[in-house]
C-alpha positions, 0 to 999 in steps of 0.5 A: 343712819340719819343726820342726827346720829352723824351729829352724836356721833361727830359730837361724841368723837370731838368730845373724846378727842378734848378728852385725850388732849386733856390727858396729854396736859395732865400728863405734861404738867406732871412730867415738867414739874419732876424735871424742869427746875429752872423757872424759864423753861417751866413757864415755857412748857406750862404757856403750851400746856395752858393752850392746849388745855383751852382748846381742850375744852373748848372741844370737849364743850363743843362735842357734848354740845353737837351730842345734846343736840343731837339727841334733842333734835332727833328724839 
């Protein structure tokens, strides 16, 4: 393995990582707007979705980036 593989593999690790992150606010967003009626609490619960809904893709953007690399470098 060279240090090409370790950077698609890397890269594709972070990417599923965002992935799943992603998931998680999908599945939060939806479960707060069944169940949180009073205003304060959804804007409460969607400021901490919206975080990590950012670093998400952030992470995402970075791990397709390292893998393209990769693949662009070691090829």
């Amino acid at each position: 393995m060279t240090i090409w593989d370790g950077l698609i593999w890397g890269g594709t690790g972070l990417t599923v990582i965002g992935l799943v992150a992603l998931a998680w606010c999908i599945v939060t967003a939806a479960r707060a707007k069944a169940r949180i009626s009073d205003d304060d609490q959804m804007r409460a619960t969607m400021r901490k979705v919206v975080a990590v809904n950012m670093a998400a893709l952030a992470a995402s953007v970075l791990g397709l980036m390292l893998v393209v690399l990769g693949i662009m470098l070691g090829g």
